[in-house]
MARDO-601301 format. One record per residue (C-alpha): residue number from 1; residue in one letter; chain; x, y, z. Coordinates in nm, 4 decimals. Each point is the difference from the previous one (the first is absolute). Example, Ala and Ser with C-alpha at 12.3 -4.5 7.8 and 13.67 -1.06 7.14 Angstrom:
MARDO-601301
+-----+------+------+----------+----------+----------+
: pos : code : unit :        x :        y :        z :
+-----+------+------+----------+----------+----------+
:   1 :    A :    A :   1.2300 :  -0.4500 :   0.7800 :
:   2 :    S :    A :   0.1370 :   0.3440 :  -0.0660 :
+-----+------+------+----------+----------+----------+
//
This chain:
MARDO-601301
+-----+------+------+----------+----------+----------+
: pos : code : unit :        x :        y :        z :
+-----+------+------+----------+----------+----------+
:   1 :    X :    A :   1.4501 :  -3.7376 :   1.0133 :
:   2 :    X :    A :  -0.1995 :  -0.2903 :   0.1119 :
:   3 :    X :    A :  -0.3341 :   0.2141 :   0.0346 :
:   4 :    X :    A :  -0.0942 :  -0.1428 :   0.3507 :
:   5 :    X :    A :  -0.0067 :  -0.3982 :  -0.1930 :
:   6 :    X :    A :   0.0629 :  -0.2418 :   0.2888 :
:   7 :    X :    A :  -0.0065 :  -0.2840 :  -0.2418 :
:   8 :    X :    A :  -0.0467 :  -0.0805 :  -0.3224 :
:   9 :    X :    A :  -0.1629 :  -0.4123 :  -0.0643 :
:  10 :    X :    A :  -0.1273 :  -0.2005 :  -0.2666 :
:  11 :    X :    A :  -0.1295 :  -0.3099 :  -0.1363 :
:  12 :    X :    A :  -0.0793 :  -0.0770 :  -0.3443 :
:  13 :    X :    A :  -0.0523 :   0.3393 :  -0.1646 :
:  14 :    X :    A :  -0.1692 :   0.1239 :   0.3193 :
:  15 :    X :    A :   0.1895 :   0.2549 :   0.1769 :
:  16 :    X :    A :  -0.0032 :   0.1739 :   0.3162 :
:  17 :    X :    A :   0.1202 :   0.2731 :   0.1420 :
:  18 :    X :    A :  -0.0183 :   0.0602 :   0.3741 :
:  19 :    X :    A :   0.0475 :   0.3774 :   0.1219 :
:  20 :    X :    A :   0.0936 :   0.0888 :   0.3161 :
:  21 :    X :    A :  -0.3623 :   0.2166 :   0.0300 :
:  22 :    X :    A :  -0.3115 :   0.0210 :  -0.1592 :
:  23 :    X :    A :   0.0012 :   0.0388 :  -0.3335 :
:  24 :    X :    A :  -0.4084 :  -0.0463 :  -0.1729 :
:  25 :    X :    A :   0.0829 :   0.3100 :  -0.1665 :
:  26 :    X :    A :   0.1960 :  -0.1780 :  -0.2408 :
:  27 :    X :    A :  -0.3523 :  -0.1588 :  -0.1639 :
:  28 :    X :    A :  -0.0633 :   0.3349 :  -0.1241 :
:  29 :    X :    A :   0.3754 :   0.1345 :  -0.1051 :
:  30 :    X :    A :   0.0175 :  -0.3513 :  -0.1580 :
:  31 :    X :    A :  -0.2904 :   0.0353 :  -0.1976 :
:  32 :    X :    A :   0.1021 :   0.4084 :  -0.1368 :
:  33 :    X :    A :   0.2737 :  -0.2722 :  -0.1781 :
:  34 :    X :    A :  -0.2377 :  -0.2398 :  -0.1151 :
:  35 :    X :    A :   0.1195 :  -0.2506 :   0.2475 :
:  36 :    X :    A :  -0.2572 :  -0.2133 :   0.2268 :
:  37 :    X :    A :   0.1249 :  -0.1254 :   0.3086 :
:  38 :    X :    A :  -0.1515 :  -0.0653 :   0.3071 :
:  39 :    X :    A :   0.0885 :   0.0819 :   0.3798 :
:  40 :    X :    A :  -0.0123 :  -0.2838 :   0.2514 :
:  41 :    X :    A :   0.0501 :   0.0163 :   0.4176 :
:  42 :    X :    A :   0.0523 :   0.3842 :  -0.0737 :
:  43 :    X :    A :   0.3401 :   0.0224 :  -0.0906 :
:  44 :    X :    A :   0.0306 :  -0.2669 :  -0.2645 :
:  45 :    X :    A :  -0.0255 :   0.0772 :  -0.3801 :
:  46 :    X :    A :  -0.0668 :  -0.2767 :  -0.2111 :
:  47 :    X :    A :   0.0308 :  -0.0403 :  -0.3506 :
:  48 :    X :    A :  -0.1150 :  -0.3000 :  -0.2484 :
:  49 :    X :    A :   0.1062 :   0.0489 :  -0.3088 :
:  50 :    X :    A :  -0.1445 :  -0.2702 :  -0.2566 :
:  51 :    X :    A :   0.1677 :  -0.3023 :  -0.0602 :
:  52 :    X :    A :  -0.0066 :   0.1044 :  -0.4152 :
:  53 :    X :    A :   0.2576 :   0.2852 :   0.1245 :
:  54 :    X :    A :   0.2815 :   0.1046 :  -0.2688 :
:  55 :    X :    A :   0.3171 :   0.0928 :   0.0961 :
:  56 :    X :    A :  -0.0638 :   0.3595 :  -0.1346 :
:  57 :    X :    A :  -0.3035 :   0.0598 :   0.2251 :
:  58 :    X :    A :   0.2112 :  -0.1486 :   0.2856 :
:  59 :    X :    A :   0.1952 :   0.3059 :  -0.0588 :
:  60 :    X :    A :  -0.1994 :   0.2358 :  -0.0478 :
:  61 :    X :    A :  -0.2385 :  -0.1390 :   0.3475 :
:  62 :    X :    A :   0.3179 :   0.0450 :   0.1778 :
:  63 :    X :    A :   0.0665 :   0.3815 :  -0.0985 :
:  64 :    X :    A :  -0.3284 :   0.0718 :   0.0909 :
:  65 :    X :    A :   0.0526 :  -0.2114 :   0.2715 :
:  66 :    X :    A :   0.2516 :   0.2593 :   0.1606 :
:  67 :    X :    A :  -0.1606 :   0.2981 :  -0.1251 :
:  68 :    X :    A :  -0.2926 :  -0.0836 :   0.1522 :
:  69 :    X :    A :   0.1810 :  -0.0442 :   0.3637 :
:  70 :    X :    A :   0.2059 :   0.2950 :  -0.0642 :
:  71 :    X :    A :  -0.3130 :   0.2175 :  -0.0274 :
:  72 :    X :    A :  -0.0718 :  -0.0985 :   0.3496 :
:  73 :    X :    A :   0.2369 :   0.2555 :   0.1673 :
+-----+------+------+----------+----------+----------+
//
């Protein structure tokens, strides 16, 4: 399921992902799996991963990536 994403955007290794309501609670539910994003406009999550990133933590930022939406309900 798409979890209420409108859109999902990037440039570099910045990466946003625009739900279709608020969604600040994800700070918080991001941070229980020791990811730090930020919430722009609301309904935009943003994450910047370093530029140093390894293919390995790519991974493993995405999984908690979508557990971390998933949690939202």
């Amino acid at each position: 399921a798409d979890q209420g994403i409108r859109s999902i955007r990037g440039m570099g290794l910045m990466i946003a992902l625009e739900f279709d309501k608020p969604c600040t609670e994800l700070v918080s539910l991001a941070m229980d799996q020791g990811l730090l994003i930020n919430v722009t406009a609301d309904n935009v999550a943003r994450l910047l991963p370093p530029l140093i990133l390894k293919d390995e933590e790519a991974d493993l930022l995405v999984q908690k990536l979508v557990t971390t939406v998933r949690s939202r309900g």
